[in-house]
N, C-alpha and C positions, 0 to 999 in steps of 0.2 A: 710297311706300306709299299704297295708295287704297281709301278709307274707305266706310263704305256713310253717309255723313252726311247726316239728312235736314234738318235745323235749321243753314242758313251761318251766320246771326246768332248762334245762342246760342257756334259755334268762334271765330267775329269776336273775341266777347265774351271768351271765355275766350283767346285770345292775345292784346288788351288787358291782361288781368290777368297775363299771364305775362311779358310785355314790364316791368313793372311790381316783380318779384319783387326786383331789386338793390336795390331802394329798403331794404327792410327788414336786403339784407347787410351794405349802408351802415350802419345804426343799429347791424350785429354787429359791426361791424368797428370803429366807434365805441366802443361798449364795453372792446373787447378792447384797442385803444387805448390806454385811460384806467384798467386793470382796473377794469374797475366787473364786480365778480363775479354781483353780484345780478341787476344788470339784466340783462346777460347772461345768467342764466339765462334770468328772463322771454320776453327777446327768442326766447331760444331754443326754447319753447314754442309764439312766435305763429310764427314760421318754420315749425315742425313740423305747425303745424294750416294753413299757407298750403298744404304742400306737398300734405298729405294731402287739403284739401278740393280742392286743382285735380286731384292725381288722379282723386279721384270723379265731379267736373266730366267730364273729360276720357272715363272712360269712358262717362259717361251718355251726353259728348256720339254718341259712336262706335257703343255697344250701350243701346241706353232699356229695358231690362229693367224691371220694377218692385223684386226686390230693389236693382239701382243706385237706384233712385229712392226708394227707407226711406234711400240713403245720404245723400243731395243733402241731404234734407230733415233729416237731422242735423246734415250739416257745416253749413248754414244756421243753426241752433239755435246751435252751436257757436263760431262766428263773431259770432255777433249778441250770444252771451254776452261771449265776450271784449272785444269794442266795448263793451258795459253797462259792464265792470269799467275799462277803459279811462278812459272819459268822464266816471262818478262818481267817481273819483280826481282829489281835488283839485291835487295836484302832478303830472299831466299836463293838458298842451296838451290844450284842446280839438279842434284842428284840428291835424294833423302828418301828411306822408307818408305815416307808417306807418299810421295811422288810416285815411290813404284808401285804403292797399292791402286790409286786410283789408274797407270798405266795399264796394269796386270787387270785391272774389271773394266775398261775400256775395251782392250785385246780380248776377254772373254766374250764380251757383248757382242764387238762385231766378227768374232767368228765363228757365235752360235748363230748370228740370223744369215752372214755371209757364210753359208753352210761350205762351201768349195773351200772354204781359206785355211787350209790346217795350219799353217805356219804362225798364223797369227793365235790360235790358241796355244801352240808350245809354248810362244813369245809369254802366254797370258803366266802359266806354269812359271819360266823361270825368272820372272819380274817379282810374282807372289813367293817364291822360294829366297828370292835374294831380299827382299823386304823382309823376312820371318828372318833373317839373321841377325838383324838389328837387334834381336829379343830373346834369342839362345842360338848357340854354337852346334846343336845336336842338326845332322845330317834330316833335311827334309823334304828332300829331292825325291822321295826313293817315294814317297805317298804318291805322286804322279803315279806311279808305274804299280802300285798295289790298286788302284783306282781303276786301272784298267782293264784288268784282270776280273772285277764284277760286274755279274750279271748285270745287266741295263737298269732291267724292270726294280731291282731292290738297291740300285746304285746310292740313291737318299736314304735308304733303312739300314744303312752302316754308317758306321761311328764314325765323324770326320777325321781320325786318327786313329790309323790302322796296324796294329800290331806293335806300337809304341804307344803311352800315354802320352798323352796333352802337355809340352813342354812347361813346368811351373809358369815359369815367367807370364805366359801368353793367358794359363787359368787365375793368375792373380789379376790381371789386367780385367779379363773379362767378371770374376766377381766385383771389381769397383766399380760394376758399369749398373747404374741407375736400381731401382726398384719398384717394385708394385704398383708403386701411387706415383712415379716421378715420370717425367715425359719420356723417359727411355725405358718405362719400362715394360713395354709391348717388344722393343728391339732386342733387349737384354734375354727372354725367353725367344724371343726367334732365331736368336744364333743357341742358343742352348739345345735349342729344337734340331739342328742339324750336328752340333756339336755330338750328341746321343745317338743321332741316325731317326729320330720319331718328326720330320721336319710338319712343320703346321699347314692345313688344308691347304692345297692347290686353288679352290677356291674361292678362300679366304684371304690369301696373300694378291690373290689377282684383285678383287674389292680394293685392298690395299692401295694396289698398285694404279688402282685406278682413283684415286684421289685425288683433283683438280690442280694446278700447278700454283693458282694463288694459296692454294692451303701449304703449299709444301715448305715456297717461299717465304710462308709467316713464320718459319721455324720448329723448332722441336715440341712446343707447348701447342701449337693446333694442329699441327699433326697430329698427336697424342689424343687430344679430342673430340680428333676425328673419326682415328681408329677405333677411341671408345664407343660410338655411335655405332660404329659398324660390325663392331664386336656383339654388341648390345642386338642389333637386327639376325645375327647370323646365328645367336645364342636362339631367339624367340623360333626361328626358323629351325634348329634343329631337334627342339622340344617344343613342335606345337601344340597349340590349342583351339580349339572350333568355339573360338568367344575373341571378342573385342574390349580391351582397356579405353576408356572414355575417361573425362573428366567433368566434374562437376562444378561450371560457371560459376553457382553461389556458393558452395563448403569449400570449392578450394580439393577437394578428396576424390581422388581417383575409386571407378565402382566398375565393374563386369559386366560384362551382359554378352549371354549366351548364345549361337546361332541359333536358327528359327526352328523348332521343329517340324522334319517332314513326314507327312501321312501319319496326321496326330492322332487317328484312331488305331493303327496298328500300334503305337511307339506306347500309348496310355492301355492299349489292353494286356500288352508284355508285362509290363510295369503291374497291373491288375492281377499278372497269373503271378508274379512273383510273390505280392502281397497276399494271395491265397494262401502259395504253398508252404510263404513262410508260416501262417500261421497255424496250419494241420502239422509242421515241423517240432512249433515250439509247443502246442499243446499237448502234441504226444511223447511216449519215453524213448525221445531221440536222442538224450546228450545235449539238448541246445533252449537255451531258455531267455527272460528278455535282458539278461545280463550278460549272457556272451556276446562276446567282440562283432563278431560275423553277425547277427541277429541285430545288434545294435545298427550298425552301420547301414546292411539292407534297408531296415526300417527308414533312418534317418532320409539316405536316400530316394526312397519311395514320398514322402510324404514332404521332402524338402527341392529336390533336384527335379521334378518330372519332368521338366519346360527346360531341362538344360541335357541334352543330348551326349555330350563329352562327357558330362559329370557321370552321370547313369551308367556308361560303357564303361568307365573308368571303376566306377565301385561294385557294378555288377562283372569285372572281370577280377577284382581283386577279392571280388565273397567268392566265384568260382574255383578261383588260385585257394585259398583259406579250406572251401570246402573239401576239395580233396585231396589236399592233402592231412587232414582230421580224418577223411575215411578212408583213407588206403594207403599214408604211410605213418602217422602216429597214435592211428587207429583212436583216436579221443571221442568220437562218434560213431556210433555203429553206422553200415549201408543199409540202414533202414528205408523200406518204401518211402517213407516220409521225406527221409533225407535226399533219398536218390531223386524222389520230385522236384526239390527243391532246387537241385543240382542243375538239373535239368529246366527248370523254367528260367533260372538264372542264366543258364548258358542260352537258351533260346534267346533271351533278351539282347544278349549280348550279338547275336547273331544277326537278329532283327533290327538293329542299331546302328551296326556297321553298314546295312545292305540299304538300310534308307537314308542313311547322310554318310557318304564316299569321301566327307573330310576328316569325319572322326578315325574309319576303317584305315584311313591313309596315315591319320598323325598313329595309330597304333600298329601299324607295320615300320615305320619310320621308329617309333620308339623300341621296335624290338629288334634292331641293326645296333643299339647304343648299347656299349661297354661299361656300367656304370661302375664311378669307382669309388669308395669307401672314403668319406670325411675325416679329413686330417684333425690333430687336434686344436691346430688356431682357427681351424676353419668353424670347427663348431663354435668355441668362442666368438667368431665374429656375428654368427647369425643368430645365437643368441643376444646377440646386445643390439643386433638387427631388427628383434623381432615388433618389439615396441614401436620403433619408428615405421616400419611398414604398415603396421596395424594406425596408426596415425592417419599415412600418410592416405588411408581406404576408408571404403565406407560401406555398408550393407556386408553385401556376402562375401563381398574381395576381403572385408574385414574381417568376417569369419575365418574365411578360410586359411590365410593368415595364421589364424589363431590357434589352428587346429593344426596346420599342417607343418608350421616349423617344429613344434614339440613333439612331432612323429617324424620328420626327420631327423633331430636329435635323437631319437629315441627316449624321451624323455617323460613323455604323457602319462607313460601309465608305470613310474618307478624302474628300480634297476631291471634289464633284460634278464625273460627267467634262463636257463640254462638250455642250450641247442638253439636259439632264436638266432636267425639271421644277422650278420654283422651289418648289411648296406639296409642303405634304410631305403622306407617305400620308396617304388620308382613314383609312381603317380603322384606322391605327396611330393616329392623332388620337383619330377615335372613341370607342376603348377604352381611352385615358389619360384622357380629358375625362372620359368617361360615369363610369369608375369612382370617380374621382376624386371627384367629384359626388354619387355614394352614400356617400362616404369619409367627407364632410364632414355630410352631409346625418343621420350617425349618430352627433349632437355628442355627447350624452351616454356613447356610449361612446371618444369620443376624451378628453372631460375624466378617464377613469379612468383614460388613459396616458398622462396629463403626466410622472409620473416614469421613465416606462419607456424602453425600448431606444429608441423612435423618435425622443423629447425628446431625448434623448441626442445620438443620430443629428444634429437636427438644429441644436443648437449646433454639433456637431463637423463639418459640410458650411458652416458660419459664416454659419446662417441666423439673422437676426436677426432676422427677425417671431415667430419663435415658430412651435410646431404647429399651430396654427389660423389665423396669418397665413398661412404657407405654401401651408395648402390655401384661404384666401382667395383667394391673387392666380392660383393658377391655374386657382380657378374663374375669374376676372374675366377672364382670357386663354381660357378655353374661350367665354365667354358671346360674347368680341369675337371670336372667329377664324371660329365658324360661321355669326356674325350674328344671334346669336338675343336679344342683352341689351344692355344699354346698352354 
């Protein structure tokens, strides 16, 4: 990832303080420990405002907006408060780790937006260096000064530990920190995220960061909440779709409905010349008949999608991709006149599709920026046990589709993969499970009015045990990680 970063110093600074963060998991993990319930809470507050003031850090560092910088100059306030309540506490330490981690992200804060004040981010440096001692003896001073030495623009796409590993101590700390489903566990991958050097959109941590102050104040479980929502919006956005998720007042079941079609006589006679030349294709000796793949699908398309403009582009760009590669690289069709018509009315279509509705043309430049990346194996797992409940929780074509398209991103529809088949699965089928998916959730209010309905139901008896809202958590978490757009 490479930054437009004009300030190396104030990033120095701020990955001092983030090198630094275990220190305070340490004092969480102390707690939990010994249950000391109370402090624990506490603890779990200065955590929450460590995490939130390094995100604001972090974008100031990236994008120096002036709204970010009303931010910097609060979380400062913020910080400097809790050090006040800290220190006038007569049964705390004046001086402790913890004490100097939040010092050491104060000093960074105000001396990235107080951009003149270098002394104050040394200060931020050897407060975070003398905190990390609490937690191993190994010399860590010397990362300042490897930090400075890179380039600006890729300063965040190096590993936060540079030419050393990660002190044990500090990666034990940080694996006991929360998971998947627990309210830390959005935090837990955000420091992993820099930890790696791959740190999570700029973007996305600003949304973060902009999170109202009564959310932040209700603690670590609405925070978490929150960010799922927003996680949930930034997912449906970076896999869109030129259709609307609605709900249905009396089933209870979320249904699709497709944007409008424009200039319906151009968009039905493309669709018309497809249907021709599929069929001069399939009736001559082309290689292609009503049981292949490609032939199937066109068809379906044609005679099931006409009125849904995404859908068409999307399957009339996927029999394109199919077609030729059968005739010009595994040769499984000859370039028959027939075939190359075929090719050819299809890619017209596709043309004509994009050039009359500018949001499908957009969601499919947008989707060919995505890096998609190959299904773990809990991951299929999960959406397998996903699929029933989604299919539940729809109705009409969302149901369909659904129905079709998670057992083509498993690869599973049509038996074992033959040999040379692609390891990733359809992007498009991807697409339209992630993106909806993501509006599904993204619609929590009305998901909490059908905890006791068919899909609850649904998903006890598929033997999901996160619950409906877990459910649709992890496979946003699996959307966010497959296109690369989240932590």
């Amino acid at each position: 990832m490479k930054l437009n970063i004009e300030n190396l110093h104030a990033a120095c600074s701020l990955r001092s303080v983030l090198r630094a963060v275990p220190v305070i998991l340490a004092a969480r993990e102390h707690c939990i420990s010994n249950n000391l319930g109370e402090d624990l809470k506490f603890c779990d507050r200065r955590l929450l405002e460590i995490c939130r003031s390094l995100t604001v850090n972090f974008c100031y560092v990236c994008v120096s907006t002036k709204p970010i910088k009303l931010q910097m100059i609060e979380a400062e306030k913020r910080l400097k408060h809790i050090r006040f309540k800290i220190q006038s506490d007569p049964d705390n330490e004046p001086v402790s780790p913890t004490n100097d981690l939040l010092a050491a992200a104060e000093s960074s804060i105000s001396g990235s937006w107080r951009s003149s004040v270098e002394t104050t981010r040394i200060n931020a440096n050897v407060l975070a260096a003398r905190a990390i001692l609490a937690l191993t003896d190994l010399p860590v001073s010397g990362q300042w000064s490897n930090d400075l030495v890179v380039p600006a623009e890729t300063i965040f796409s190096t590993p936060l530990w540079m030419e050393i590993d990660p002190p044990e101590p500090i990666l034990s700390y940080v694996d006991s920190w929360g998971v998947p489903t627990e309210s830390w566990g959005f935090w837990r991958k955000w420091y992993d995220s820099f930890l790696i050097g791959e740190p999570i959109s700029v973007e996305l941590q600003r949304r973060v960061a902009e999170i109202p102050d009564e959310v932040w104040q209700s603690g670590p479980e609405a925070v978490a909440k929150e960010i799922a929502r927003i996680e949930a919006e930034w997912l449906a956005e970076q896999v869109p779709q030129a259709e609307v998720i609605e709900l249905n007042p009396e089933t209870q079941k979320f249904f699709v409905t497709p944007i409008p079609v424009e200039n319906p006589p151009l968009t039905y006679n493309l669709i018309s010349r497809v249907e021709d030349a599929l069929e001069d294709a399939v009736q001559g000796h082309n290689g292609l008949n009503e049981r292949t793949s490609v032939v199937r699908k066109l068809q379906r398309c044609c005679q099931r999608y006409a009125n849904d403009p995404q859908r068409v582009e999307m399957e009339f760009t996927s029999a394109a991709v199919s077609l030729r590669r059968q005739m010009h690289e595994s040769f499984e069709i000859p370039d028959s006149e027939d075939n190359i018509m075929l090719l050819e009315a299809v890619e017209e279509g596709v043309r004509g599709i994009r050039a009359s509705h500018p949001e499908v043309a957009q969601n499919r430049e947008q989707l060919a920026k995505l890096k998609v990346k190959e299904l773990l194996p809990e991951e299929r797992e999960i959406l397998e046990q996903a699929e029933p409940v989604l299919r539940a929780l729809s109705e009409g074509q969302l149901e369909e589709d659904f129905a079709e398209d998670i057992p083509q991103l498993l690869n599973t529809s049509v038996g074992p993969l033959p040999t040379g088949s692609p390891a990733l699965p359809g992007v498009d089928a991807s697409m339209r499970v992630f993106s909806r998916a993501a509006k599904i959730m993204s619609m929590e209010d009305k998901i909490d009015k059908m905890h006791d309905g068919k899909a609850h139901r649904s998903a006890t008896m598929a033997n999901t045990v996160w619950g409906l809202g877990g459910m649709l958590y992890k496979i946003l978490q699996i959307g966010l990680r497959l296109f690369g757009v989240g932590p």
